[in-house]
Z-matrix of the N, CA and C atoms (Angstrom, degrees):
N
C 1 1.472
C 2 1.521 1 111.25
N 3 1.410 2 137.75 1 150.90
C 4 0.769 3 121.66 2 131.43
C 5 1.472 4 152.94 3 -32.04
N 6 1.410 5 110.79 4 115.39
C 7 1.790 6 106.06 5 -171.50
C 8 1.331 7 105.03 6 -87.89
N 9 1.142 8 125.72 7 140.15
C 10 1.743 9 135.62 8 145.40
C 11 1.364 10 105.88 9 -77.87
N 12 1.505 11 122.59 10 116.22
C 13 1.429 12 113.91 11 -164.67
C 14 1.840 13 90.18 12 -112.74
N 15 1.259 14 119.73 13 150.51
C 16 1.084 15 146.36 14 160.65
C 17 1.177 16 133.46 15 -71.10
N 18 1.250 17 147.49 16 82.38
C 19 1.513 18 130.01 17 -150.43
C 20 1.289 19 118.69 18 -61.18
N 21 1.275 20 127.51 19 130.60
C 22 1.253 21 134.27 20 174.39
C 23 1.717 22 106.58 21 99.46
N 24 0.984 23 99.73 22 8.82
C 25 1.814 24 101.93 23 175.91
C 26 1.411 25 122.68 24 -164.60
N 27 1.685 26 104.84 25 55.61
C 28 1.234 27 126.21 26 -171.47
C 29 1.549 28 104.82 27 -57.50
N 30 1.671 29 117.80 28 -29.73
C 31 1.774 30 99.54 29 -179.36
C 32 1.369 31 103.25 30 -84.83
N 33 1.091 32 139.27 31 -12.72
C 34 1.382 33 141.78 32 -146.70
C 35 1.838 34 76.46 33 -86.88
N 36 1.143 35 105.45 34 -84.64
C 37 2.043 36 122.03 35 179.55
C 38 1.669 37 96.40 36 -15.46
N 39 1.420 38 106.25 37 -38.91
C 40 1.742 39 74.52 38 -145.19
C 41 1.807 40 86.12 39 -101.57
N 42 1.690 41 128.86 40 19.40
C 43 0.913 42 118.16 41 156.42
C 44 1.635 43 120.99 42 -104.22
N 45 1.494 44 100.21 43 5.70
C 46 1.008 45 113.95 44 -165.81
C 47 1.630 46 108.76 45 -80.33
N 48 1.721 47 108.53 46 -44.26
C 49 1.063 48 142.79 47 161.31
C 50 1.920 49 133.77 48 -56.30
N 51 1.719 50 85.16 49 -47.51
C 52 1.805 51 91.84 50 167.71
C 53 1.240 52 136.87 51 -57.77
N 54 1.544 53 85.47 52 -56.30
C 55 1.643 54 87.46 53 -162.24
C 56 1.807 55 109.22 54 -99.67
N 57 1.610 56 122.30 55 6.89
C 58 1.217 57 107.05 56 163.51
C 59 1.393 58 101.48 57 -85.71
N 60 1.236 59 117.58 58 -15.41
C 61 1.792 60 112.11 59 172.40
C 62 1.607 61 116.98 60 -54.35
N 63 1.521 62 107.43 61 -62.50
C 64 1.778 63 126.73 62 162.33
C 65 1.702 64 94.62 63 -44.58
N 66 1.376 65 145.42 64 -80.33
C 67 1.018 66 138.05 65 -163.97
C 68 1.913 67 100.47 66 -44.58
N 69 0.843 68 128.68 67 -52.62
C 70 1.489 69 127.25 68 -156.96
C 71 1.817 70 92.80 69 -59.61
N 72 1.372 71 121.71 70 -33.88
C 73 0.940 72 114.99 71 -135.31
C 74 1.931 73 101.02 72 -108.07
N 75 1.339 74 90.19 73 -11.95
C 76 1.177 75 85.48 74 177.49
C 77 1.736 76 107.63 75 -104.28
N 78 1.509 77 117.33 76 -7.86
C 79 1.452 78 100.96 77 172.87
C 80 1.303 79 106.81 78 -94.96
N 81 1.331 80 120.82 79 14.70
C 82 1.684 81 126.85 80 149.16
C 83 1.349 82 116.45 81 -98.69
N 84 1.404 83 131.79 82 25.44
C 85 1.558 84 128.35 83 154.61
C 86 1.371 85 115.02 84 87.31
N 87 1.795 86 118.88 85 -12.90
C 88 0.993 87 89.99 86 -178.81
C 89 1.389 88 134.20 87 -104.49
N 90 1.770 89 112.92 88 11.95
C 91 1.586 90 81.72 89 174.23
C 92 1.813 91 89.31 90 -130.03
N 93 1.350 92 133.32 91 175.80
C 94 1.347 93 127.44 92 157.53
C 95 1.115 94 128.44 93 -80.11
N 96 1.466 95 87.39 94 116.16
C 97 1.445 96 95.39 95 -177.25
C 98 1.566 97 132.15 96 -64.32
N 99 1.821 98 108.57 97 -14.06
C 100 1.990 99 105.69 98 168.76
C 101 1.229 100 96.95 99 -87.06
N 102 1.598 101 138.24 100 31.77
C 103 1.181 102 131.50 101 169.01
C 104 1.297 103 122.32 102 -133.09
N 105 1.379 104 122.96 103 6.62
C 106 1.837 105 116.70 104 174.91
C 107 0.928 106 131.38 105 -53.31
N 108 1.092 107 120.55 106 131.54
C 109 1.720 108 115.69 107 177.27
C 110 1.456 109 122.13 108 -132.21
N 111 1.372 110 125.12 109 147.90
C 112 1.375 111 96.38 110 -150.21
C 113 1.823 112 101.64 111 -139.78
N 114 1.048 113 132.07 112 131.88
C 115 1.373 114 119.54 113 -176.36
C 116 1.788 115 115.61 114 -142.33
N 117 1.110 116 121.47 115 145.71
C 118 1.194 117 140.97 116 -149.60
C 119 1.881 118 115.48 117 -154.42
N 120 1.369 119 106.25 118 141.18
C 121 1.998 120 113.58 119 -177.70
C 122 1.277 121 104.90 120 -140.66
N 123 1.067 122 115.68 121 133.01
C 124 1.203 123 140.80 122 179.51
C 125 1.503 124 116.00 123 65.96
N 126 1.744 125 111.46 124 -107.48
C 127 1.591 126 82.78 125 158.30
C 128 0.928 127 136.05 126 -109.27
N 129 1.701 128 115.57 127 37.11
C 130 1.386 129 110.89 128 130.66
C 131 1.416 130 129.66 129 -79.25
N 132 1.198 131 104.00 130 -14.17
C 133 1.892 132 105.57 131 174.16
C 134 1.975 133 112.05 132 -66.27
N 135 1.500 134 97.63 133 -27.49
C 136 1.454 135 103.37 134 162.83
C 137 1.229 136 129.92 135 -64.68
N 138 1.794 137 104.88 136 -42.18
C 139 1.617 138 111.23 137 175.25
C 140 1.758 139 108.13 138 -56.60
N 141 1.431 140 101.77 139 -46.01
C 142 1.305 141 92.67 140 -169.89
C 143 1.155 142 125.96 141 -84.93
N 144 1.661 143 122.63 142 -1.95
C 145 1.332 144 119.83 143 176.25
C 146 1.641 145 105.03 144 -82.83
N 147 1.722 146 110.80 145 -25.21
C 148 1.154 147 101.16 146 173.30
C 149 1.520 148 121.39 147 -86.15
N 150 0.987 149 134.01 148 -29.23
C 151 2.059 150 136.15 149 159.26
C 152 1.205 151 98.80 150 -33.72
N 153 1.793 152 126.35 151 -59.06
C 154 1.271 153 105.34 152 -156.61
C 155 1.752 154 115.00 153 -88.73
N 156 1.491 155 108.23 154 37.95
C 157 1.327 156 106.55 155 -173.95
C 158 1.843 157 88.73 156 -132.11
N 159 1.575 158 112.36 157 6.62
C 160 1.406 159 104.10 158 164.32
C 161 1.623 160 103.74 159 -135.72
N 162 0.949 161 128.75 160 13.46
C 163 1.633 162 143.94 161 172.21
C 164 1.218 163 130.93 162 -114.35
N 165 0.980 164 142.36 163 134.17
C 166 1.533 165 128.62 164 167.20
C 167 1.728 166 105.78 165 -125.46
N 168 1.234 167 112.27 166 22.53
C 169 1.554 168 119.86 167 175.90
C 170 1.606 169 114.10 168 -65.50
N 171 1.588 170 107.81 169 -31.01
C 172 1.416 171 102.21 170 -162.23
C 173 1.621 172 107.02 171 -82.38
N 174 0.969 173 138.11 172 126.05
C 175 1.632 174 139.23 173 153.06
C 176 1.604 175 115.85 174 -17.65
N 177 1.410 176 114.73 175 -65.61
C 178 1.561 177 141.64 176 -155.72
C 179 1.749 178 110.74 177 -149.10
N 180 1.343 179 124.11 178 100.56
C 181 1.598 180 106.42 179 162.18
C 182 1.512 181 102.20 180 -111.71
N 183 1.531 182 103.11 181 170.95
C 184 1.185 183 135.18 182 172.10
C 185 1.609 184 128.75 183 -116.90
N 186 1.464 185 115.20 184 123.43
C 187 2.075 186 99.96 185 -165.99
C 188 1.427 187 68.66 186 -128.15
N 189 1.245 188 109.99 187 149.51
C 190 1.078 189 159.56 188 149.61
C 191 1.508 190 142.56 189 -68.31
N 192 1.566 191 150.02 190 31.02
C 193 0.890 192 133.91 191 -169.98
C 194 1.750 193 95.09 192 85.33
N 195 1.796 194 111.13 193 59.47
C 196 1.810 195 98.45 194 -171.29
C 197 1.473 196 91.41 195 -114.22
N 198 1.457 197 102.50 196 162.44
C 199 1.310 198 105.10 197 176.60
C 200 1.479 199 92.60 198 -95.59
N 201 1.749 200 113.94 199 144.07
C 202 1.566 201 113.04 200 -178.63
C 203 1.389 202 109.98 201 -131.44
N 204 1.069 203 119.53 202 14.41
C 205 1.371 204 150.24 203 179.83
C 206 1.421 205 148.25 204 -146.31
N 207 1.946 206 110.02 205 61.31
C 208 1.224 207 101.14 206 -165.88
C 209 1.270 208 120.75 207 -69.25
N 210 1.198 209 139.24 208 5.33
C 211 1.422 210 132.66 209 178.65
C 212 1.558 211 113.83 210 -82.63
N 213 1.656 212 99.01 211 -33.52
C 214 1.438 213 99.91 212 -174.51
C 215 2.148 214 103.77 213 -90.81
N 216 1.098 215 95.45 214 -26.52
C 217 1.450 216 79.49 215 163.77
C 218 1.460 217 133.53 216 -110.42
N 219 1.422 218 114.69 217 27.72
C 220 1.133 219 121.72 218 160.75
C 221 1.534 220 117.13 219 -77.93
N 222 1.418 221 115.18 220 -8.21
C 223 1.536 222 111.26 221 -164.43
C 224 1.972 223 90.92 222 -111.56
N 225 1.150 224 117.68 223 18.33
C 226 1.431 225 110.82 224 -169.18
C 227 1.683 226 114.40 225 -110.34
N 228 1.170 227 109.78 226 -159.45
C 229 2.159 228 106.78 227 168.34
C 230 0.973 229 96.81 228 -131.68
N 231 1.247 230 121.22 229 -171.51
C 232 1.456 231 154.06 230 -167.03
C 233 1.679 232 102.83 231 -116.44
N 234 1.238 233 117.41 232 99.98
C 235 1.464 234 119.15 233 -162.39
C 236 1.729 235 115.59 234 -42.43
N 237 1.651 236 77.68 235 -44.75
C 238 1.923 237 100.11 236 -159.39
C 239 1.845 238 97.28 237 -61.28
N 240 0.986 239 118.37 238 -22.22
C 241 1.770 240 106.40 239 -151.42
C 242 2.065 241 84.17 240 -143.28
N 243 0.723 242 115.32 241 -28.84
C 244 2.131 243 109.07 242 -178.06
C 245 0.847 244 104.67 243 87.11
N 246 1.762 245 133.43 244 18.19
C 247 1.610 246 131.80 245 -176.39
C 248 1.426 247 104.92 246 -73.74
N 249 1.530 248 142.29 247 127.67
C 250 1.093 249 125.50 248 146.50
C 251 1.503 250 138.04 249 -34.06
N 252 1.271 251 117.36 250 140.70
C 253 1.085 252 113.72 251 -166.41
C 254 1.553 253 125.42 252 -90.71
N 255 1.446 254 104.28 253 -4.42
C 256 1.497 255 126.08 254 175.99
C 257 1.702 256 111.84 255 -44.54
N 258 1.306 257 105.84 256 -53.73
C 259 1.389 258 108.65 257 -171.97
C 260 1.341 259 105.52 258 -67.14
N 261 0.877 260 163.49 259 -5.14
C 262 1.394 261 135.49 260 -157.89
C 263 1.859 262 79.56 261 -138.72
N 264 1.251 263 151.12 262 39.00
C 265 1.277 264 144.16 263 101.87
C 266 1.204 265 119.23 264 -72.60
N 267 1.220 266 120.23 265 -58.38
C 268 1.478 267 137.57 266 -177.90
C 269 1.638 268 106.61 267 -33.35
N 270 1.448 269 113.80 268 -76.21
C 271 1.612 270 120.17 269 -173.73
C 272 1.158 271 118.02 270 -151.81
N 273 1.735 272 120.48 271 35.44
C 274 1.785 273 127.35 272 145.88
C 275 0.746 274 109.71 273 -101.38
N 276 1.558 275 120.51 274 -107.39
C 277 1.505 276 116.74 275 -149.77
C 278 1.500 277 109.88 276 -113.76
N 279 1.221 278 121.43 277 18.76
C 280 1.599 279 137.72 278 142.10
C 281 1.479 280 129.50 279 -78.36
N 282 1.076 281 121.26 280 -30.74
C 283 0.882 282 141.87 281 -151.40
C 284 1.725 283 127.52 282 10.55
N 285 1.574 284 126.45 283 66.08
C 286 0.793 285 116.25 284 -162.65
C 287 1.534 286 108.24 285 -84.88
N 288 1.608 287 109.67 286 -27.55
C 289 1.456 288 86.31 287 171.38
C 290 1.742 289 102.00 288 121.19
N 291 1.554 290 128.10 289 -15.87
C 292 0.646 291 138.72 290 -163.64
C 293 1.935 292 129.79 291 165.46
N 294 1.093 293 122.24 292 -176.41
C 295 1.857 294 130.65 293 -172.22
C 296 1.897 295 78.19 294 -79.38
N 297 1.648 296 91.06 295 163.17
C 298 1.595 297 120.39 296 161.68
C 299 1.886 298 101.61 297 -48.98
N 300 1.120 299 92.30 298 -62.90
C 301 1.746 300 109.71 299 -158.90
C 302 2.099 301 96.32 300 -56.28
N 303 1.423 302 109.11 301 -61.49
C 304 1.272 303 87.56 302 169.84
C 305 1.618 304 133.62 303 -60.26
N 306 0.912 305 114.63 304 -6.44
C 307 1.655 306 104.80 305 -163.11
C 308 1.786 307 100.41 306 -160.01
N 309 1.343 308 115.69 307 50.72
C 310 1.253 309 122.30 308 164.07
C 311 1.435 310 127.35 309 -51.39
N 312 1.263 311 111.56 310 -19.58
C 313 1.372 312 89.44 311 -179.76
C 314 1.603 313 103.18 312 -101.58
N 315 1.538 314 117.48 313 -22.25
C 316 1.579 315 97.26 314 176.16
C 317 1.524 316 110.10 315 -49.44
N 318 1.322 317 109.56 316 -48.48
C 319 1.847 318 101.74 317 -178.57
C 320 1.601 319 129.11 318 -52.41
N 321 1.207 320 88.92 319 -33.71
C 322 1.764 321 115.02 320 172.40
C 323 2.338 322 104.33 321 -66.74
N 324 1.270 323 108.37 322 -35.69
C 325 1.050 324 108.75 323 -176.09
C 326 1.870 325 116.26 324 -100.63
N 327 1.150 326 99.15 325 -0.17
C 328 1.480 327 108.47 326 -175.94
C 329 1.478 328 98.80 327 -96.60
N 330 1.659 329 118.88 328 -19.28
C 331 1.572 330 110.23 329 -141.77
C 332 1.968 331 81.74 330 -91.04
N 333 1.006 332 112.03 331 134.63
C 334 1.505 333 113.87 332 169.54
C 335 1.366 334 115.11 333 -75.61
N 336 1.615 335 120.10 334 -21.15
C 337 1.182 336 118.02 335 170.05
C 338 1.910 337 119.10 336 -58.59
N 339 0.855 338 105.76 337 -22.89
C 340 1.052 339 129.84 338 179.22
C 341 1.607 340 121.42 339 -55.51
N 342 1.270 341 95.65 340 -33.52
C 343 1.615 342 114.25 341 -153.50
C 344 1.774 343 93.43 342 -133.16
N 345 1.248 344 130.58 343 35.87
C 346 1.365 345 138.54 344 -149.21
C 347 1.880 346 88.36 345 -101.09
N 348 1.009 347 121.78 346 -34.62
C 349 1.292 348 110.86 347 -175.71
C 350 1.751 349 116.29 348 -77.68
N 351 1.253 350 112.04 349 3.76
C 352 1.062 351 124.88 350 -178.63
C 353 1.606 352 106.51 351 -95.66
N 354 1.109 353 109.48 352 11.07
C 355 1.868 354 96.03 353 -150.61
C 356 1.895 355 81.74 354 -115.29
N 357 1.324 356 113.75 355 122.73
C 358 1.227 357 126.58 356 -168.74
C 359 2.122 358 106.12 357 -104.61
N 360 1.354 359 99.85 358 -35.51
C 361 1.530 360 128.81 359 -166.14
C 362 1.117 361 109.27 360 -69.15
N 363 1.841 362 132.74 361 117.70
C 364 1.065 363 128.83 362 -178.35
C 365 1.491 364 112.86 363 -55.45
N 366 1.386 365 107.29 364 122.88
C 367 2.051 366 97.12 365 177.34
C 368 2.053 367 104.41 366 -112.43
N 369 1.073 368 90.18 367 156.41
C 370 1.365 369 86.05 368 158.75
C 371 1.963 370 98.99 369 -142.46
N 372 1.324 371 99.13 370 145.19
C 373 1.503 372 111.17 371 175.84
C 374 0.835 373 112.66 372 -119.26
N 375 1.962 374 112.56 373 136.83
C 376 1.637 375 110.61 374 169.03
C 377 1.782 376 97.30 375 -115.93
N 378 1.381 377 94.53 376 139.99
C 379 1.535 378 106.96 377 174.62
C 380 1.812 379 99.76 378 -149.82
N 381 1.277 380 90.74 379 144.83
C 382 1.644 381 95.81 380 -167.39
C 383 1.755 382 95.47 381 -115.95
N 384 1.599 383 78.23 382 138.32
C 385 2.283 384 80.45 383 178.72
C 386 1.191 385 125.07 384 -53.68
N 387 1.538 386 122.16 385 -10.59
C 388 1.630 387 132.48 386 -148.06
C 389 1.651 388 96.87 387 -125.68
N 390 1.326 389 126.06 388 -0.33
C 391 0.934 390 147.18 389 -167.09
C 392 2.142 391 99.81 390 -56.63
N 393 0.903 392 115.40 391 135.67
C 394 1.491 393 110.11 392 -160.49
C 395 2.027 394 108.19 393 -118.83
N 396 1.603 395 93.83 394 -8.80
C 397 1.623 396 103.57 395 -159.00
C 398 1.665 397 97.92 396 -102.52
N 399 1.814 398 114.63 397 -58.74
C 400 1.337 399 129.23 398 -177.55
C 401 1.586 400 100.22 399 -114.82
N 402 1.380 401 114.32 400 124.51
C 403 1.426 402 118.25 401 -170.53
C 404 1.822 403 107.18 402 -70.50
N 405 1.179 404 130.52 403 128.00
C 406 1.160 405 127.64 404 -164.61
C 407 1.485 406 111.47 405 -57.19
N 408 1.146 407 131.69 406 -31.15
C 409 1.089 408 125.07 407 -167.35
C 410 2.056 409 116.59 408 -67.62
N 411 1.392 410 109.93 409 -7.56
C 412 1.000 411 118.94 410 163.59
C 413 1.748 412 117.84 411 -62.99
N 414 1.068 413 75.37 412 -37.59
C 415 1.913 414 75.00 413 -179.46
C 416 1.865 415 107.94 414 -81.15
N 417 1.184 416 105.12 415 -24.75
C 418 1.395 417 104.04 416 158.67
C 419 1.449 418 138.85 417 -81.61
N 420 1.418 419 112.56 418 0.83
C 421 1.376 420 114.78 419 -170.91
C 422 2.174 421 84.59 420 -92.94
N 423 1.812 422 104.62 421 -41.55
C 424 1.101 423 90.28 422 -154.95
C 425 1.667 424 98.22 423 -68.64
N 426 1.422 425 122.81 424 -30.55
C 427 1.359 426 118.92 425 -167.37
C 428 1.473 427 101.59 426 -69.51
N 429 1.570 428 129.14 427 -28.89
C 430 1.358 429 104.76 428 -179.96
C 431 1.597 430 112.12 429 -88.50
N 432 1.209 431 125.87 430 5.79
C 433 1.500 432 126.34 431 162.71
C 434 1.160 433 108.91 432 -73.29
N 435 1.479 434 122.53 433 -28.23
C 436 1.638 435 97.03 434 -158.41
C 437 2.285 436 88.58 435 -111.48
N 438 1.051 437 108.29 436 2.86
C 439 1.154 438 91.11 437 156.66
C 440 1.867 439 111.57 438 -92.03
N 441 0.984 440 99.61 439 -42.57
C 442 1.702 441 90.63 440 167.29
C 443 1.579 442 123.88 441 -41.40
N 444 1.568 443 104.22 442 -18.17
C 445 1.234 444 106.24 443 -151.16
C 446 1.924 445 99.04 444 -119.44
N 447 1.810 446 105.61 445 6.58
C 448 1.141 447 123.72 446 -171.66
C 449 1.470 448 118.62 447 48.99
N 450 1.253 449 108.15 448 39.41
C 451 1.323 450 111.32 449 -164.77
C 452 1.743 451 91.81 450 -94.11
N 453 0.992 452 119.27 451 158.86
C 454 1.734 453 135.65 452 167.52
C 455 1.321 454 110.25 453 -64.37
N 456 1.785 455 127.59 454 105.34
C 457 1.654 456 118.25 455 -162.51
C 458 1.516 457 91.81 456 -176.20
N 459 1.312 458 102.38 457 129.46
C 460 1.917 459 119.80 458 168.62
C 461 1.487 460 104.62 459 -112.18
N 462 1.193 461 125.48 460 167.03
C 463 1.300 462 133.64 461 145.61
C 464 1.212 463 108.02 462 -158.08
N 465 1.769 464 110.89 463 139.34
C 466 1.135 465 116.40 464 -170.52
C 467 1.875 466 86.91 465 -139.61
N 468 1.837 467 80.83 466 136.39
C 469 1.700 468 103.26 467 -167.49
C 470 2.104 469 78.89 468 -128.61
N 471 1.966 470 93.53 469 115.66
C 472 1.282 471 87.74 470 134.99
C 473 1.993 472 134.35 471 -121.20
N 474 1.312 473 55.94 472 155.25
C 475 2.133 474 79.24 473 -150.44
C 476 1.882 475 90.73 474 -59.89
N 477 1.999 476 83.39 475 148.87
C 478 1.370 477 105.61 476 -158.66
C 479 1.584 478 135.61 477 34.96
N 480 1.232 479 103.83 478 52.46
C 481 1.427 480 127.74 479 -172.29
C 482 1.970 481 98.79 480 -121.36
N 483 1.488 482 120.31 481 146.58
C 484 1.108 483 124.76 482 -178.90
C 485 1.772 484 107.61 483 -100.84
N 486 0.966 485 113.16 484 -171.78
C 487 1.555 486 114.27 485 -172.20
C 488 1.684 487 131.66 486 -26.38
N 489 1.615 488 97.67 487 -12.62
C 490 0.976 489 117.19 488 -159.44
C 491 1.786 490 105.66 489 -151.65
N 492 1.362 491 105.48 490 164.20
C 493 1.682 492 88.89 491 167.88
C 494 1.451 493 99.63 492 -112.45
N 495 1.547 494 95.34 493 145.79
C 496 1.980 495 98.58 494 -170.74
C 497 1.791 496 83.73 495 -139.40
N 498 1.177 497 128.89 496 27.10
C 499 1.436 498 109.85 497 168.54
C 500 2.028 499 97.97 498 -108.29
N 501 1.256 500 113.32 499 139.36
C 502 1.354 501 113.14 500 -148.74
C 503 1.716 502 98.46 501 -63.47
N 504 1.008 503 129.68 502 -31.37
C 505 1.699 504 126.15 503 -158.90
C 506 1.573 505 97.46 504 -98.15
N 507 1.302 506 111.52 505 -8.19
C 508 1.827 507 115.66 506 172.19
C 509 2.070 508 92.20 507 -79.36
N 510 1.430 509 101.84 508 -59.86
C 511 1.664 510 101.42 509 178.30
C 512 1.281 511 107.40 510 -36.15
N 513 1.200 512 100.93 511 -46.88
C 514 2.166 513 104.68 512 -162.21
C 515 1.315 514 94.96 513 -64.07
N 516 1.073 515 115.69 514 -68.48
C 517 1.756 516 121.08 515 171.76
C 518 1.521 517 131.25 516 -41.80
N 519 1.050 518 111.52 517 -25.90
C 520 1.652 519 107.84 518 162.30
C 521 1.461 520 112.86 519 -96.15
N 522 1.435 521 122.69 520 -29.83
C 523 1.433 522 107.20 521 172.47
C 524 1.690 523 124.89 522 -70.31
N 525 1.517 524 91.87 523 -24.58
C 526 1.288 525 105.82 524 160.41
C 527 1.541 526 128.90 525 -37.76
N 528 1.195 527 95.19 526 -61.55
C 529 1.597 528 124.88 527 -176.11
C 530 1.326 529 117.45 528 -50.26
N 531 1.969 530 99.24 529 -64.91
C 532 1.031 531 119.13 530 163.23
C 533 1.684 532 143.13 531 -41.37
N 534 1.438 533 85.44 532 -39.51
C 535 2.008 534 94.87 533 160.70
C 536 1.448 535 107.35 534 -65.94
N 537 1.101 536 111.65 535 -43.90
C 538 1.981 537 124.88 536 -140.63
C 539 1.874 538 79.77 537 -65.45
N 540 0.858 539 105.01 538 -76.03
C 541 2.108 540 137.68 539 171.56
C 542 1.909 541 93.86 540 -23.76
N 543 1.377 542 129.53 541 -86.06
C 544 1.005 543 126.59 542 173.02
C 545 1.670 544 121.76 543 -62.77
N 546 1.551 545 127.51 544 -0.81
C 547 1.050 546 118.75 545 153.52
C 548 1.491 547 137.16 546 -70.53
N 549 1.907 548 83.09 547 -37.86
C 550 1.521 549 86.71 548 -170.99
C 551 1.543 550 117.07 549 -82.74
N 552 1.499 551 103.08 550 -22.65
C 553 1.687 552 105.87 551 -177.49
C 554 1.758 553 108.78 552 -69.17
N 555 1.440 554 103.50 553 -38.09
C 556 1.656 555 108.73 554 -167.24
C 557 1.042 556 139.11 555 -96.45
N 558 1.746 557 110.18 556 -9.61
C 559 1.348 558 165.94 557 177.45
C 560 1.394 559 135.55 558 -121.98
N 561 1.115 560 114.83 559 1.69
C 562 1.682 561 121.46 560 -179.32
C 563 1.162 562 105.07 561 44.15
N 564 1.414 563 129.64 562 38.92
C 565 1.463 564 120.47 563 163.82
C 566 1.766 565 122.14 564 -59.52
N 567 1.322 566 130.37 565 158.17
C 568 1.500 567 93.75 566 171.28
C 569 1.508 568 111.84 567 -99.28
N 570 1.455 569 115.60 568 162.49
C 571 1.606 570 128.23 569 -141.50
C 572 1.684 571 89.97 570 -78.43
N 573 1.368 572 107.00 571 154.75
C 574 1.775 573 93.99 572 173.11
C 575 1.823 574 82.34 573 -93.71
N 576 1.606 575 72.66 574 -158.72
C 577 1.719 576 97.20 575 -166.24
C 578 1.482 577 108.86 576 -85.68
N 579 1.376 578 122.65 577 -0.41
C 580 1.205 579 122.09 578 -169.56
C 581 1.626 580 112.30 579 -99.45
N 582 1.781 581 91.37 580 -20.30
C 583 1.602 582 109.68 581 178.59
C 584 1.683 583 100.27 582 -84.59
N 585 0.843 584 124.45 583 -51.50
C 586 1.619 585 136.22 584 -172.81
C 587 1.407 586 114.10 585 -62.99
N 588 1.573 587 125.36 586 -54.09
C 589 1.367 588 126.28 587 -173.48
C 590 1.814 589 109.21 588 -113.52
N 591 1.364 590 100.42 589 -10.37
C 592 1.604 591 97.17 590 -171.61
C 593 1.500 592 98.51 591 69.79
N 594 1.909 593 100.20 592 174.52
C 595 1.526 594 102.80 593 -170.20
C 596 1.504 595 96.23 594 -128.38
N 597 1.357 596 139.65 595 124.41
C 598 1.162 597 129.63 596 -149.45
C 599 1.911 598 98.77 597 -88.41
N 600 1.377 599 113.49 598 168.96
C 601 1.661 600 103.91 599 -175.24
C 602 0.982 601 121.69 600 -68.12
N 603 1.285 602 130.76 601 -20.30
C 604 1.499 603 149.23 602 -167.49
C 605 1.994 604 121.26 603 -92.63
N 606 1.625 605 75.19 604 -1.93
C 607 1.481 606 94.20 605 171.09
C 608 1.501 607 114.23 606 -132.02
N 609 1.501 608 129.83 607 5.85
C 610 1.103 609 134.46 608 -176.34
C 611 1.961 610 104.29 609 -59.92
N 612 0.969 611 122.26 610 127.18
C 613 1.469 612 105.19 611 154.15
C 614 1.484 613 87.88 612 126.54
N 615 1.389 614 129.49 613 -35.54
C 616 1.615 615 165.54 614 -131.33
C 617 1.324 616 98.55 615 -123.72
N 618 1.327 617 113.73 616 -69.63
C 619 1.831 618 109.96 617 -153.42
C 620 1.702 619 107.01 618 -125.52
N 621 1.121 620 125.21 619 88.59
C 622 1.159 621 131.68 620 -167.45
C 623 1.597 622 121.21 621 -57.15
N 624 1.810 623 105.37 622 -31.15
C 625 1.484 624 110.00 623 176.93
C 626 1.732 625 113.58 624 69.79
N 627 1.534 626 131.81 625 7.48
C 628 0.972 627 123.80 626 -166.17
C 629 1.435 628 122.48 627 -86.13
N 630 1.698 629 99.78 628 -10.45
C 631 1.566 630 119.27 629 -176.09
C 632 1.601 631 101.35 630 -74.52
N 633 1.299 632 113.81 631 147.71
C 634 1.557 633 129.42 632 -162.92
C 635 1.515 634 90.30 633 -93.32
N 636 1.405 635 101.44 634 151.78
C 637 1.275 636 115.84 635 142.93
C 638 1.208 637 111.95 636 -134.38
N 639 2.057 638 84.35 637 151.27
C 640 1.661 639 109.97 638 -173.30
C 641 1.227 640 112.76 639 -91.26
């Protein structure tokens, strides 16, 4: 849907906006509701890392390249171009409204990392190391919180890839993934091996994990 965002409480807006949309829609029949699933890139990978730290409606989401930490990436650049990254929290497409120093806690309350023990919803995140827009390590602060936090969470980074994967057998491989991941949560597909045991680093490149188990 379109969000009407609020300044200074860009996650608040876009939950403000989501899920009475999903609510409308499911007390009109049409979608199942023990089955939503919900996925989002860039900043939608933000919207959705932050919903599922005030929702537990969704079955399965997917973030994308999210920022999960505006405090820690407000002080950083934009790899691809050396732009600071300040502005575009401050008064683009964050809209917080203002600097860290004035208004610490909106950043503190926007950051979903923040709110990580809340997050019940299997996620999986893709963030790529080469990534030039959201510095990858965002997607790693949130994936190593919620394993700290034993929470249910993959992330798969392929290496030297930019915001996205655009080398064709990386595409094949994440859409891949991406079905396998939204099959099994929304569909009782059975999980492959990559969902079940993970693929350790020393085998990346080696052991694909895509074969199911029954």
């Amino acid at each position: 849907p379109d969000i009407p965002y609020k300044i200074g409480y860009p996650g608040e807006s876009a939950y403000n906006a989501v899920i009475p949309g999903i609510t409308y829609l499911i007390n009109r029949g049409f979608i199942d509701e023990a089955n939503i699933g919900v996925q989002g890139h860039s900043w939608g990978g933000y919207q959705i890392a932050y919903l599922i730290t005030r929702t537990h409606i969704f079955k399965a989401a997917e973030a994308g390249a999210p920022v999960s930490n505006m405090i820690s990436a407000y002080g950083g650049i934009r790899w691809r171009t050396g732009i600071s990254r300040m502005f575009q929290y401050e008064r683009t497409q964050s809209r917080i409204g203002g600097s860290l120093w004035e208004y610490p806690m909106r950043y503190f309350e926007n950051s979903p990392i923040f709110r990580a023990d809340q997050i019940e919803t299997p996620l999986l995140i893709l963030h790529n190391d080469q990534d030039g827009a959201v510095p990858w390590y965002q997607g790693i602060e949130l994936f190593v919180a919620l394993r700290r936090l034993a929470k249910p969470v993959w992330l798969l980074n392929y290496n030297n890839e930019p915001h996205w994967p655009v080398k064709y057998q990386n595409k094949r491989d994440w859409q891949i993934r991406l079905q396998q991941y939204f099959d099994h949560y929304l569909k009782d597909a059975p999980a492959p091996v990559w969902l079940q045991e993970g693929v350790p680093a020393i085998q990346k490149g080696k052991t694909l994990g895509l074969e199911a188990e029954e």
